[in-house]
N, C-alpha and C positions, 0 to 999 in steps of 0.2 A: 743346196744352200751353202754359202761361204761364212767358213766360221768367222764368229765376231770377238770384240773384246768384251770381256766380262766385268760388267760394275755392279758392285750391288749397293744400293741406297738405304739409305737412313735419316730418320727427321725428316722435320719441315723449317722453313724458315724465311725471311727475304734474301737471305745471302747463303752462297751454297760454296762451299769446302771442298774438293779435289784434295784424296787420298792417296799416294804413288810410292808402293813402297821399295824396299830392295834388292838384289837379286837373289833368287833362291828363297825368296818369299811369296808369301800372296796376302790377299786383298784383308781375310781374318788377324794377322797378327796387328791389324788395327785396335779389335775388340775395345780396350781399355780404351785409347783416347778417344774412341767414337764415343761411346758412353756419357764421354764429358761435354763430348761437341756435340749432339745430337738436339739435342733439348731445344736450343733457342738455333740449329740452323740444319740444310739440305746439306749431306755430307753422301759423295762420292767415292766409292772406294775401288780403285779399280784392280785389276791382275794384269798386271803386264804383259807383254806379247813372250810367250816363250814359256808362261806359268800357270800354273793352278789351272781356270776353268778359260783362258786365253791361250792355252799350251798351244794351240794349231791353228792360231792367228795370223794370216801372212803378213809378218813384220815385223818377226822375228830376226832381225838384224845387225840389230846394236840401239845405242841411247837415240842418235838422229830419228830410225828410223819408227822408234818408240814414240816418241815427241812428235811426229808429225799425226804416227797412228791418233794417239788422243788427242791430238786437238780435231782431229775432222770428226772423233765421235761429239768432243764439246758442241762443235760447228753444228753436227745433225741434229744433237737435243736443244738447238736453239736456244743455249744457255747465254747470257750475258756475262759480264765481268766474275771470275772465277775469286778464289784464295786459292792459290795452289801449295801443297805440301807435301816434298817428297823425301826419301830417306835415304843416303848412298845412293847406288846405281838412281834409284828412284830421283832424287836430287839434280843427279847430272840430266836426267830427263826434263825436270821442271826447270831446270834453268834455260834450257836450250828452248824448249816449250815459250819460257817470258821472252827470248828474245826474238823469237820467231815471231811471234802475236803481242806484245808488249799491252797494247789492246784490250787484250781480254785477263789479263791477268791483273788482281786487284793488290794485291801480294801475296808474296812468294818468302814462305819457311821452308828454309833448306837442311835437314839434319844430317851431319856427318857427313854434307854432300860429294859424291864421285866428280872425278876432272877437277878438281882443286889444286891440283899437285902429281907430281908422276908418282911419286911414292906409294905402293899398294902392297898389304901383305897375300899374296900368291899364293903362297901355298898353305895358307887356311882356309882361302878361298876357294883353291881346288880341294881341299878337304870336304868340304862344306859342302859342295856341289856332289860328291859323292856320297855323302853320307843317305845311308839309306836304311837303316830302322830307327826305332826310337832314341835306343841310345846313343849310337852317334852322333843323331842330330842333335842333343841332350847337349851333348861334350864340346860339340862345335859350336853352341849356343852360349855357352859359359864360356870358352875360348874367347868369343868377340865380344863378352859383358866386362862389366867392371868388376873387381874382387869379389864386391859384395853382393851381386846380383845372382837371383838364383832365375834362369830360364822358366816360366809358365808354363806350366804345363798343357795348358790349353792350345800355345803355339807350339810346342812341341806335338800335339797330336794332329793338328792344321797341315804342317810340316809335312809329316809322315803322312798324313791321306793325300797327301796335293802329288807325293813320290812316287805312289802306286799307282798313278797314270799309266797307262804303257804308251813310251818314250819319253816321260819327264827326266828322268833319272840323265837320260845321254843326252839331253837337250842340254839340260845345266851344264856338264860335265863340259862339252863341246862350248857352251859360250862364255865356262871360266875360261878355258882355256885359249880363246881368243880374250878374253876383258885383260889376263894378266898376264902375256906374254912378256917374257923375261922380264917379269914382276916387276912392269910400270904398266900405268893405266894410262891413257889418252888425257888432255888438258884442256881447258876450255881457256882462252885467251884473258887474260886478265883485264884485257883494252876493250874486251865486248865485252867484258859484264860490268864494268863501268858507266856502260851505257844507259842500264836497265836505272827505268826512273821511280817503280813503283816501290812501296816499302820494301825491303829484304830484310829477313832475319836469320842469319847463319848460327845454330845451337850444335854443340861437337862436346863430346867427353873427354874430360880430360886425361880419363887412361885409357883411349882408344886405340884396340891392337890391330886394328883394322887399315884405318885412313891416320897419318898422325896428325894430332890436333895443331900441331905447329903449322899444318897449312893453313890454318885460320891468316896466318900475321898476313899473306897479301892478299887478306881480302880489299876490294874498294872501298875507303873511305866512309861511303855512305852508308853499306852495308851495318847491320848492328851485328853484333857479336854476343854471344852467352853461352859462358865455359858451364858442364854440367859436371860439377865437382864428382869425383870417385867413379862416372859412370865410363862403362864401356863405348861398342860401335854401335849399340841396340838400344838406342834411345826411346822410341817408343814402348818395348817391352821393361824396358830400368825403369823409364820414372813417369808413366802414361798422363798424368795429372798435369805433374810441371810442363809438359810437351803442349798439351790442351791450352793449358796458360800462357803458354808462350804465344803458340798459334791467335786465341783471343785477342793479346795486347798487340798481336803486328796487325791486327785486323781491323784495329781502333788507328794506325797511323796515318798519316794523311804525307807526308813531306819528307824529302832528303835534311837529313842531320849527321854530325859526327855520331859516329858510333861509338856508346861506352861498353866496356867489359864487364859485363855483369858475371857474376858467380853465384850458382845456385847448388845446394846438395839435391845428390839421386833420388833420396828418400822423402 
């Protein structure tokens, strides 16, 4: 039997939520914001092709061939119009995902999204992919937070069980170091994502050591923007609530608008 991708579900509801998170994550460091979403709707959380319980997924390739993976799982579970919401790497997945299927995507929250911008920090990135006991992942977790954010310990142990795969550890290590070759990341075209019609909500930290927040300024127009004051690249683990919220109110949009700059604290 051909391994699949791994989603695990939550709630019930009329409208169902697509989860996609980072790289060097899996489907758990959702926890918190599912909590929030779950109650009034179907939320999807998947592991990406290369992670967690997806580690030996063929499709393990890069973001395209991510993006194509899950939509044909969407496709088999004969779901309808999605919210899609992905996180970094996750992000550059979902956006490619809206533009491929426009279709099925109802909107699309992007946190901290990858392919914004060439600018990519490397070599925390390949740290990060290395890291392999608790601790380090600890340190590299606070590494890509805001000041004030202390790493959960609950994803920290997520983390560390998802490592002890045998070949996770050199799967990541092997696709940082294709993601941040001489430490720029790939770029999604700024004239295709002008195209996407359905809401967009782009949310990025403003001390992000990750992706810098500055690449928010070209975004499209119509996209909405909201700086998450003090927070790091780990926006779902910073501020799980406001993320929920946010997710929520793009869920309520219906129409292209300028976008204003909202400012929220982490806490």
């Amino acid at each position: 039997m051909l391994p699949s991708l791994n989603v695990a579900e939550y709630g019930a509801g009329p409208k169902t939520i697509v989860l996609l998170h980072g790289f060097g994550s899996c489907h758990e460091t959702w926890r918190d914001v599912i909590s929030a979403l779950a109650p009034s709707a179907r939320v999807l959380a998947y592991d990406l092709p290369g992670h967690g319980n997806s580690l030996e997924y063929d499709g393990n390739g890069g973001a395209k061939q991510a993006a194509r993976a899950i939509l044909a799982d969407l496709i088999a579970r004969r779901l309808g119009k999605v919210h899609l919401v992905g996180h970094s790497m996750g992000g550059a997945i979902a956006a490619l995902m809206a533009l491929a299927d426009p279709g099925r995507v109802a909107s699309l929250t992007l946190l901290a999204p990858g392919g914004f911008g060439p600018e990519i920090n490397g070599p925390l990135l390949r740290r990060y992919a290395a890291a392999a006991n608790r601790d380090e992942i600890r340190a590299c977790l606070a590494a890509m937070s805001g000041p004030r954010s202390v790493p959960p310990e609950h994803v920290v142990e997520a983390l560390s069980l998802m490592r002890e795969r045998p070949g996770q550890l050199q799967t990541l290590v092997d696709t940082a170091a294709v993601m941040t070759r001489g430490d720029r990341q790939g770029v999604i075209p700024g004239e295709r994502l002008a195209t996407l019609s359905m809401p967009v909500m782009v949310v990025w930290g403003t001390d992000d050591p990750v992706l810098p927040v500055d690449q928010a300024e070209t975004l499209p127009a119509h996209f909405h923007l909201h700086h998450v004051l003090e927070a790091g690249h780990m926006l779902a683990e910073e501020a799980p609530d406001l993320i929920a919220e946010v997710v929520r109110r793009n869920m309520r949009r219906r129409r292209k608008g300028q976008r204003p700059v909202i400012g929220a604290a982490a806490s």
